[in-house]
N, C-alpha and C positions, 0 to 999 in steps of 0.2 A: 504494500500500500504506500500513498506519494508522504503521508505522515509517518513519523518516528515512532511516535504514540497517540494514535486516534482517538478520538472519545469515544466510551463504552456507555450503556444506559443498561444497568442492572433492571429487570421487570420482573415482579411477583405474584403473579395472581393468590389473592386468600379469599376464603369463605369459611366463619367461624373456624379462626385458623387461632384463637384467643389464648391456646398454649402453646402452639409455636411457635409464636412471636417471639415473644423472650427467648426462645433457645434457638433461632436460625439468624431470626435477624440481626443480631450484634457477628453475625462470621459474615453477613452480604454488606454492611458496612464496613471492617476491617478489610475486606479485599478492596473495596472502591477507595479505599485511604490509601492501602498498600501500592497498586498499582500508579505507576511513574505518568500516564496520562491523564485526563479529565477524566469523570466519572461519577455517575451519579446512581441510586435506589431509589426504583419507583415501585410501591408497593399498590397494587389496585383491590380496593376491597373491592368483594361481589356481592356488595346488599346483605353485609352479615347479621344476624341478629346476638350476636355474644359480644363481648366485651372490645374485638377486632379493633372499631375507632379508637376506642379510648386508649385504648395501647400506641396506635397510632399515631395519636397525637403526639404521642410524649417519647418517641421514639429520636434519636439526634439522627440526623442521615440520610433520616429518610423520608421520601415524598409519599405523601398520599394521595390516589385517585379515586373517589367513591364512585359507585354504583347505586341510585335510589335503589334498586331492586336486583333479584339476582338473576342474572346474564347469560352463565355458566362457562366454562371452562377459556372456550375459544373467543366469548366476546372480550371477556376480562380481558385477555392475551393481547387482544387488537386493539382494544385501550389503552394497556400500556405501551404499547409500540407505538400507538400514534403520539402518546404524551412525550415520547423520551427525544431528550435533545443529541442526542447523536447517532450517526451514522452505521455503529455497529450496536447492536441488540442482544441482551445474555437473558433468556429467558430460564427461569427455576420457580421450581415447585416450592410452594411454603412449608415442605418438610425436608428439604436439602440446605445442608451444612458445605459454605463452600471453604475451600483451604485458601487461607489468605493470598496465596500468591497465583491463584487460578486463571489470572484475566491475562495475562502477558502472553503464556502459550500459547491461549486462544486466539489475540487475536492474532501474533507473528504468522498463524495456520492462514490468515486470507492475505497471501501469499501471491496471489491470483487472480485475475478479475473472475476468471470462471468459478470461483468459491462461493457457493451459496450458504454454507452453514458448516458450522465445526463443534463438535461435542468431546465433551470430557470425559477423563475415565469417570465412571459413577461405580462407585465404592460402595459395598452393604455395609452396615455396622459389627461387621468384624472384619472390614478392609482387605474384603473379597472382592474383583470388578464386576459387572453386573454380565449376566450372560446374554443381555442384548446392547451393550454396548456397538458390538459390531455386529453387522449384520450383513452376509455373503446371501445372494440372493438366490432360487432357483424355482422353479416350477416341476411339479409333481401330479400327474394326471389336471392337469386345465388348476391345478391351484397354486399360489404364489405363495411361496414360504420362505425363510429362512435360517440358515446355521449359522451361530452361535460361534467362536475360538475360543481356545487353549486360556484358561484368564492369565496364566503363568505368564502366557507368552506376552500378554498387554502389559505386565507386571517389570518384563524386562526392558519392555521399551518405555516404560515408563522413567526410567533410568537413565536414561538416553541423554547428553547434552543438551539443552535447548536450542544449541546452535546448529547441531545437526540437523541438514532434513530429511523427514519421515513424513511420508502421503501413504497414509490409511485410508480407504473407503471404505461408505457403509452404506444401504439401499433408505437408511433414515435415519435420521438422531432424534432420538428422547425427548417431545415436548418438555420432559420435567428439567431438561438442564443442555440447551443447546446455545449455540450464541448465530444471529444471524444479519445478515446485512439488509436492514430495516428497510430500504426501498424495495427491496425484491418479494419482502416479507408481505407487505403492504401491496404489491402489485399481485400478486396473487389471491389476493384478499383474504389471506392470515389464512388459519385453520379453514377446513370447509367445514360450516353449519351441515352438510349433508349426515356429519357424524357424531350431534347432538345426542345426548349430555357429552360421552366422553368414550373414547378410546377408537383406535385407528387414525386420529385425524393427523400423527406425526409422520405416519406410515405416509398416507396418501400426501404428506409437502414434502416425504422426500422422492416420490415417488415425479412430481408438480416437477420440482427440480431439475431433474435427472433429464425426464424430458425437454427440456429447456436450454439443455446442453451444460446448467452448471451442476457444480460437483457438490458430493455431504461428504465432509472427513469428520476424523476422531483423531484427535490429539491425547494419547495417554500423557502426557507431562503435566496437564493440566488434569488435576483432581477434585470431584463433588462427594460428598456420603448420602444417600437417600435412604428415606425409609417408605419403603414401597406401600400405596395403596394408604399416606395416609390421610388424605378427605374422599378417596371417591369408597374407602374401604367404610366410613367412621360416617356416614351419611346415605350409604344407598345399601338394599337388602341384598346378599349376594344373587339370588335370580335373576335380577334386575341386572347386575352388573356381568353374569354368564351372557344374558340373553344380548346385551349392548357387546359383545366383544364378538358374538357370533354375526347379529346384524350387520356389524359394520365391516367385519370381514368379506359376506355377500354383495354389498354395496362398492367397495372398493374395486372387488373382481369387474363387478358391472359398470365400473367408471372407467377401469384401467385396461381392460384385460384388449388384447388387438392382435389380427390374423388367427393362427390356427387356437395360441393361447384361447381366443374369445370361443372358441369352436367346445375345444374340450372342456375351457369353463363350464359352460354352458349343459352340457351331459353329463358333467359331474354333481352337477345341482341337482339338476333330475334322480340321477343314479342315486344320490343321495337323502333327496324325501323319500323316495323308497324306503330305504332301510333304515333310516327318522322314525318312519311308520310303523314298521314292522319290530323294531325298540322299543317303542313309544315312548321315544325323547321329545317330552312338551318341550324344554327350550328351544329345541330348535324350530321346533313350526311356533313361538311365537318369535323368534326369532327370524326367520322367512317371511310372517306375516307383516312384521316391522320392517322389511327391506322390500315387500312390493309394495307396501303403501310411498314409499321415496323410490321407487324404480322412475321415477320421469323425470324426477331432480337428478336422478343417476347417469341417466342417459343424455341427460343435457349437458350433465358435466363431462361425458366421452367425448364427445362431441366436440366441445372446446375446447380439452385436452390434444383429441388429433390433431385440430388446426392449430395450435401451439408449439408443435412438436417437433423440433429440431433437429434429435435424435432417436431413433428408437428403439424402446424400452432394453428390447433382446441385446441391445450394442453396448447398453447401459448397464446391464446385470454382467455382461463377459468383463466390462472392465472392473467393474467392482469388485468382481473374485479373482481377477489378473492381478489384483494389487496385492493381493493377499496372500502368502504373509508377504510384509516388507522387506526389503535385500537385507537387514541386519538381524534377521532372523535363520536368512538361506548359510 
């Protein structure tokens, strides 16, 4: 990038987040102090009803954006992206601890005009890496999945000098702690509402991405700790949260999937109420029912995706697993 040290804009979405606060927000302040460029935390409530403001007020560091009412996940996220005064964007979950010196890897990683987004190792609480940090992509009967690496292996490059460089790819980085470059963020029109309340919508930007010709890295030098699931886990009944991971999984295929991919999608679906049926797995047929009721938002969104598309997908997914592992691994 043509700056030294760009400005970062930390963004938080919370909702009844009134015991996280205190224990996350003093580490996303200490990195924007830490970090030798400008830098500022923007925290967006989402219409909490617990004690969220009031904590917020009185917080040093940090901005508050309110919500009269609550949003949910993706609108929050577009709020704070539009508020934040810089250029590059770190978006994190209000239950991620980030390590003080997190922001400099990140952003030396946009390296590149073609860089759209660069994620951290995310760390569990015994400082394990997550196993979807990286994400090698492939398809498997018409469905788009992915594996997971070695965490050791992220562990050793995490190691790595910061001066060295290291290009990791991954098929999407973690709404809960990615950092992105807030015009592109914004031209896409943030998360897609298609995958309201929550889950898939990181999948489907880095998916947005990819075909667009820019790239999602992961920079292990830079370190977050998460604690997984903790407002959609502390708020929503797990059915509810089964059934939204399966909808949006269907939804996705029907926005994304193109050429023969969309063919064996497509018979895979079928082949699979089949035997939905003969299981008698209710989540999944409400699961399917909640993904045709949005089948024309879905198809609208293919649609706009083709005509966007740069490169495609299949050329997308080879280099993603070309990269992998990186030569100081071979």
């Amino acid at each position: 990038m043509s700056e030294r040290h760009p400005g970062v804009s930390i963004v938080v979405p919370n909702y009844n987040g009134a015991e996280l606060l205190p224990r996350f927000a003093p580490t996303w302040v200490a990195a924007a102090e830490r970090y030798p460029g400008p830098a500022e935390v923007i925290v967006v409530d989402d219409g909490s009803s617990d004690r969220s403001r009031e904590l917020l007020a009185g917080l040093a560091g940090v901005r508050p954006v309110l919500h009269p009412e609550n949003k949910g996940f993706a609108a929050a996220c577009r709020t704070g992206v539009e508020a934040a005064e810089h250029a590059l964007v770190v978006l994190l979950n209000s239950d991620v601890a980030a390590d003080e010196g997190f922001l400099l890897p990140l952003v030396r990683a946009f390296d590149k005009d073609e860089v759209f987004s660069v994620s951290p190792l995310i760390l569990d609480s015994e400082g394990q890496p997550s196993k979807v940090t990286v994400n090698l992509p492939r398809l498997k009967r018409g469905d788009l999945r992915w594996d997971g690496v070695e965490p050791t292996d992220l562990l050793r490059l995490a190691e790595l000098p910061l001066e060295e460089p290291l290009e990791i790819y991954s098929l999407f980085g973690l709404g809960g702690a990615i950092a992105l470059r807030r015009e592109r963020f914004l031209a896409l029109g943030g998360f897609d509402p298609l995958y309201q309340p929550f889950y898939h919508e990181d999948t489907d930007l880095g998916l947005c991405a990819w075909r667009r010709g820019w790239t999602v890295k992961v920079e292990p030098r830079s370190q977050v700790r998460h604690e997984d699931g903790g407002t959609i886990n502390r708020f929503h009944a797990p059915f509810r949260v089964k059934v939204a991971r399966r909808r949006h999984r269907i939804l996705c295929g029907w926005k994304h999937a193109e050429g023969e991919w969309r063919s064996r999608y497509g018979r895979t679906l079928a082949r699979r109420a089949l035997s939905k049926w003969l299981s008698g797995d209710l989540r999944y047929y409400a699961a399917l029912w909640g993904a045709l009721r949005r089948r024309g938002a879905a198809l609208d969104a293919h649609e706009r995706e083709l005509e966007a598309t740069a490169v495609p997908l299949d050329d997308a997914f080879a280099r993603i697993r070309a990269a992998w592992p990186p030569a100081q691994l071979r």
